[in-house]
C-alpha positions, 0 to 999 in steps of 0.5 A, spaced: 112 236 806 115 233 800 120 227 801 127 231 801 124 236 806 123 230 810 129 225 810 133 233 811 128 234 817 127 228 820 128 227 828 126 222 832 120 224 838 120 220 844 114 223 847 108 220 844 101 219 846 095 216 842 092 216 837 097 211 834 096 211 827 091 206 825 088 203 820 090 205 812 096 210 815 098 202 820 098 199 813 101 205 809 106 205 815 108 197 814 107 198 807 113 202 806 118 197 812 116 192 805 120 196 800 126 196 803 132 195 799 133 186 798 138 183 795 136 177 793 128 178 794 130 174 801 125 178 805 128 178 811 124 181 816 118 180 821 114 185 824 111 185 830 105 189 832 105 191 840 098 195 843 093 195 847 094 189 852 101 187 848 104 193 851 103 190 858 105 183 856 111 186 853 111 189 860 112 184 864 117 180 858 122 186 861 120 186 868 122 178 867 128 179 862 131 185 867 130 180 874 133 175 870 139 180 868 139 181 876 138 189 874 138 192 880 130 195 882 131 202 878 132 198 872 126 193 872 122 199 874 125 203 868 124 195 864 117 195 866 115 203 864 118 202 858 114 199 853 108 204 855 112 210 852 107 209 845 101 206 843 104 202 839 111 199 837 113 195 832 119 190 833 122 189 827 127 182 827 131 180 821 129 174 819 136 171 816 136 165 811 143 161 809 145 164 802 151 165 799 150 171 795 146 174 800 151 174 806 147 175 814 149 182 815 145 184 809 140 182 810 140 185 818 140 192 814 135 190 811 131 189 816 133 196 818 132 200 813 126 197 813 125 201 821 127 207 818 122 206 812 117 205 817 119 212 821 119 215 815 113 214 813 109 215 820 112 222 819 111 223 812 102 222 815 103 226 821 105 222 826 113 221 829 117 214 833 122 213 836 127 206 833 130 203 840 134 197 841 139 196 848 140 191 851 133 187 850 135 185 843 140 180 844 136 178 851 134 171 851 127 171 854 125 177 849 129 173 843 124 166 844 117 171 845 120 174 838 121 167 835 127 168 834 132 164 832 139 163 832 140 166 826 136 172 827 137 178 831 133 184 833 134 190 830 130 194 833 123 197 837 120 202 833 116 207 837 109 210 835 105 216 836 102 222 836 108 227 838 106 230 844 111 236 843 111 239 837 118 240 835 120 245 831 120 242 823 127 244 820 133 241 823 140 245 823 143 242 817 150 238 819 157 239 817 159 233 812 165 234 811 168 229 817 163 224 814 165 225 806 171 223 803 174 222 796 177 216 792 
């Protein structure tokens, strides 16, 4: 699939099994998050890896973080399943610095272009995610196990695997028309 076919194409997959891409198509995959657009060279993310026996940590993160919120049970148990969705998932937090030129919601979509290079380039080897956020992002619990400080915030989880649904490869092209304007 060539780059254009790509970006037209993309859809999200939210059944994912193993494998996760590992290796030179993990590292491919972070490589592509630190192209993302940088005003100022400021590098303003952090990627946190999650697999294995971090998933169950990040499990029992949620679990605490929606017993805290007083969700009720459904909500935790949903919580707690969560993060068992993929094999991998990568938390990406904007890590902001105090800049004159280079203001705080720039850099959080810096940090988000940075998912969606990502996911673009999972896709581009043959596997998919899904990019989650909700609640959990501002959650003060999953803020401090992220190392978040004030001035950071949680763009995202990024959601990695092997689709476990084969979707179809071309995606019916929107009307922009509502989208696109002149001046």
């Amino acid at each position: 699939m060539d780059a254009l076919d790509l970006l037209l194409n993309r859809r999200s997959a939210s059944r994912l099994v193993a494998p996760a891409p590992a290796g030179e198509v993990r590292q491919n995959i972070i490589n592509a998050g630190l192209r993302a657009p940088d005003h100022g060279a400021l590098q303003p993310w952090r990627f946190v890896l999650i697999e294995s026996s971090g998933l169950e940590r990040f499990s029992e993160l949620l679990q605490r973080a929606a017993t805290q919120e007083q969700m009720d049970e459904s909500s935790i148990e949903k919580a707690k399943q969560a993060p068992f969705r993929a094999p991998l998932i990568i938390a990406v937090v904007a890590h902001c610095s105090k800049n004159l030129k280079v203001p705080h919601w720039e850099q959080v979509v810096s940090a988000g272009c940075a998912v969606q290079a990502m996911q673009m380039a999972a896709l581009a080897q043959g596997f998919n995610g899904i990019w989650r956020t909700g609640v959990w992002t501002k959650n003060p619990l999953v803020r401090e196990a992220f190392s978040c400080r004030e001035q950071d915030e949680i763009v995202g989880f990024l959601y990695l695997g092997t689709p476990q649904l084969k979707a179809s490869t071309k995606v019916v092209a929107p009307d922009s028309s509502p989208f696109v304007s002149y001046f």
